[in-house]
KEKE-3310 file (N, C-alpha, C; in steps of 0.2 Angstrom, whole numbers, plus 5000, padded with zeros to 4 digits):
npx = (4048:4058:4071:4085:4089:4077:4068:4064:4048:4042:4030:4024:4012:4012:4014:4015:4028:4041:4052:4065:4069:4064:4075:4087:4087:4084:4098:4104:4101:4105:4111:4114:4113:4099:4097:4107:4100:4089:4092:4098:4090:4080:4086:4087:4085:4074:4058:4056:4063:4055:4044:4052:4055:4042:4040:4051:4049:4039:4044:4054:4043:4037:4047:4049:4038:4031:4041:4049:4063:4078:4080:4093:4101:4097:4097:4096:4093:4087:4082:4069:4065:4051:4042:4027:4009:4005:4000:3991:3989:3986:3990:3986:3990:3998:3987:3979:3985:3990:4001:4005:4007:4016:4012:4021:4021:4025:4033:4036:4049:4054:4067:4072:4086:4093:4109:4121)
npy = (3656:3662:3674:3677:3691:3698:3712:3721:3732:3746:3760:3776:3789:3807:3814:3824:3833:3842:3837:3841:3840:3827:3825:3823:3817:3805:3803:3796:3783:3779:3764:3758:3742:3735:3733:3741:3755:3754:3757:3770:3777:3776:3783:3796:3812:3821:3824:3819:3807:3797:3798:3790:3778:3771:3768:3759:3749:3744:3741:3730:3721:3715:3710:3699:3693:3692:3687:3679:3682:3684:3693:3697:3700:3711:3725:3742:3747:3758:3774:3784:3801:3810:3824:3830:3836:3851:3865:3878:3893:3908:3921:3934:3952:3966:3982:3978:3971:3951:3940:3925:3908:3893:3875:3861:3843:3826:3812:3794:3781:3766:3755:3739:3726:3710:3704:3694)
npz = (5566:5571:5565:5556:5555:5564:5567:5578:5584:5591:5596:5599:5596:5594:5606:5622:5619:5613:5598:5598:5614:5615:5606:5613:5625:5617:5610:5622:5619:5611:5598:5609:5623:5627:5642:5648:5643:5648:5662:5662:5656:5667:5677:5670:5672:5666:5657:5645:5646:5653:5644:5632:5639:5642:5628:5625:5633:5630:5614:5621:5627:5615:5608:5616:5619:5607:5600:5604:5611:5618:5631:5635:5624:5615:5606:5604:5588:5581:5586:5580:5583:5575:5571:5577:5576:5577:5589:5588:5598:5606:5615:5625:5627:5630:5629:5620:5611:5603:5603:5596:5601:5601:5601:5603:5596:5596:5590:5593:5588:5589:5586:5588:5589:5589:5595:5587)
capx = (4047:4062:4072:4092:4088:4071:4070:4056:4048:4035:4032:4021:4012:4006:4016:4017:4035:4046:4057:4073:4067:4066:4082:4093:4087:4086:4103:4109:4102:4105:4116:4114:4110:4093:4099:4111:4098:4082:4094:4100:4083:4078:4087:4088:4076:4069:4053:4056:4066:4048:4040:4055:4056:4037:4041:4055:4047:4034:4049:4056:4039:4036:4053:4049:4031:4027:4048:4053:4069:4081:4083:4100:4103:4094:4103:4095:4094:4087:4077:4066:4060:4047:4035:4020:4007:4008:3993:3994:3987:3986:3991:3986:3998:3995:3986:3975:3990:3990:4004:4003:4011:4016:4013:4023:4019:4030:4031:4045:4050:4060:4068:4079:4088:4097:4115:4120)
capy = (3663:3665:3676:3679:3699:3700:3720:3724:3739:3750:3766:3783:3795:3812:3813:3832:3836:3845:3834:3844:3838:3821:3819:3826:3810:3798:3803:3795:3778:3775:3759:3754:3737:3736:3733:3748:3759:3755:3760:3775:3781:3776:3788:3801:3817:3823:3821:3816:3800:3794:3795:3785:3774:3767:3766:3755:3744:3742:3735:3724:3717:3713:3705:3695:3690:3689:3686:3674:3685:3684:3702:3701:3699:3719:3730:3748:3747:3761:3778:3789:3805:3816:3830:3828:3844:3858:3866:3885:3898:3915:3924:3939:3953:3972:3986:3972:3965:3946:3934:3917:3902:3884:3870:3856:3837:3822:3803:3792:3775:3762:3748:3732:3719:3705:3703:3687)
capz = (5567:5574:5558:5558:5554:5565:5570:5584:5582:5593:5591:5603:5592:5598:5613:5624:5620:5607:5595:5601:5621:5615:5605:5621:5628:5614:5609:5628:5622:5605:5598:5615:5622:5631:5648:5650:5640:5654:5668:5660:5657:5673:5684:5668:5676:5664:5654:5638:5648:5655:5637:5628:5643:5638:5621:5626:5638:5624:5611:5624:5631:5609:5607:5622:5618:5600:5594:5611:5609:5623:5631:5637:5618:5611:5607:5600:5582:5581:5588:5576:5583:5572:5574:5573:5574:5582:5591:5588:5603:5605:5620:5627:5628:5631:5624:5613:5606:5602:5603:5595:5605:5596:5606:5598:5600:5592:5587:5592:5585:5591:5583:5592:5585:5593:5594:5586)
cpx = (4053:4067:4078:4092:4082:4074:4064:4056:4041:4036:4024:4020:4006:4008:4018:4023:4038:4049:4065:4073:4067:4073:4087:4094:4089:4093:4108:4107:4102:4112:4119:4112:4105:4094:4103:4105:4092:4088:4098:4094:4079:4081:4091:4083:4074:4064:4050:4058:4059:4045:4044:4055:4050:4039:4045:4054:4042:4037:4049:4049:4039:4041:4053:4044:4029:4033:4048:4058:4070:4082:4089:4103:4102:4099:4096:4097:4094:4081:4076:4062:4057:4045:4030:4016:4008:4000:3997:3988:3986:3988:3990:3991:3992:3992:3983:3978:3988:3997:4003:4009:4009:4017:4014:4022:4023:4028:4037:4041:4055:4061:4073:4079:4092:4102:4116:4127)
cpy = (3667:3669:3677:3688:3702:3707:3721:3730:3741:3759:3769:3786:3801:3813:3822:3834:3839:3840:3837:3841:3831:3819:3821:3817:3803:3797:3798:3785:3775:3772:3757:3747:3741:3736:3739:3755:3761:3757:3766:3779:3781:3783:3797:3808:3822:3819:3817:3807:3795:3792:3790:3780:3768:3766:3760:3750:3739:3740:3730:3718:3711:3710:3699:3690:3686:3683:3679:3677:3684:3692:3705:3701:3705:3721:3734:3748:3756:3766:3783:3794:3811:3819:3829:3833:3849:3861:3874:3890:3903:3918:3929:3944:3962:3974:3983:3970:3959:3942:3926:3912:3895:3880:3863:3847:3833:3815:3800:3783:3772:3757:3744:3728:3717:3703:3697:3687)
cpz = (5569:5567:5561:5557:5557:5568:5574:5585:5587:5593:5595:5597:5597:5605:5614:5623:5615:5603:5597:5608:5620:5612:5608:5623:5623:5612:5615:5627:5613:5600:5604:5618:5628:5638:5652:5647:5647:5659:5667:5657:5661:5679:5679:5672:5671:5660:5650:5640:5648:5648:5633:5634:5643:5634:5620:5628:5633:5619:5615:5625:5622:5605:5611:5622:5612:5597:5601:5611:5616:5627:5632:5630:5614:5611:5603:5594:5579:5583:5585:5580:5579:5576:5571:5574:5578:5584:5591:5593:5606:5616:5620:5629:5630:5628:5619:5610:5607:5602:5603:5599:5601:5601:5602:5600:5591:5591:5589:5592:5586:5591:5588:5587:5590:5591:5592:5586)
residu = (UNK:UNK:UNK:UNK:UNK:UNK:UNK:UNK:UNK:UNK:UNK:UNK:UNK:UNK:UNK:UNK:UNK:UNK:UNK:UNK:UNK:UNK:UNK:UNK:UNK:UNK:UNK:UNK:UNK:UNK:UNK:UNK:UNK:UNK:UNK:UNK:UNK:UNK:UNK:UNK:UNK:UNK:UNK:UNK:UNK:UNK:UNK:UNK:UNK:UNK:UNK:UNK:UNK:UNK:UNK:UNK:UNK:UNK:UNK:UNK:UNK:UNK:UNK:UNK:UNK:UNK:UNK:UNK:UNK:UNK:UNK:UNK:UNK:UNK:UNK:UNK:UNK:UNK:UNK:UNK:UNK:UNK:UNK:UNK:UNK:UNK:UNK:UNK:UNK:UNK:UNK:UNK:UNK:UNK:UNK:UNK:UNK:UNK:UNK:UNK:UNK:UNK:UNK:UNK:UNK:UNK:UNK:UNK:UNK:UNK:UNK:UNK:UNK:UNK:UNK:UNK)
# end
């Protein structure tokens, strides 16, 4: 099962955040190994950090469990974040005006491979 090119892949869909908000963050851990990337999204502060930081966890546990893969051996292959839909809102404004408001929600995907 073991493969010379095995990639682990998990992957959040429908998450509360922007794509611009997450890839600030994803950009701080990508062609990273696994071990520097959890502890630099560990003491990241903002929000976006917490949501790629399950996604992450949830790679590793699947390199770990399904693959037998070594951890100190990951590395960050790769981190895809889309947009996924947009929820549109109306805000009230003066004088019976309207203001619509977009509330944007994303997808992110995150592949490992093992240093050989």
């Amino acid at each position: 099962m073991k493969n010379k090119y095995t990639v682990i892949k998990a992957s959040s869909r429908v998450l509360k955040s922007t794509p611009r908000k997450l890839n600030l963050v994803a950009n701080l851990v990508r062609n990273k190994k696994v071990s520097f990337a959890t502890v630099q999204l560990r003491f990241c502060e903002k929000k976006a950090a917490g949501l790629i930081g399950k996604v992450l966890n949830s790679a590793i546990a699947n390199a770990q469990y399904n693959y037998g893969l070594d951890i100190d051996n990951l590395y960050i292959k790769e981190v895809l974040v889309g947009k996924s839909f947009t929820l549109r809102r109306v805000f009230q404004k003066a004088m019976g005006r309207a203001n619509r408001i977009s509330k944007h929600y994303s997808n992110i995907t995150i592949k490992l491979e093992e240093i050989i």
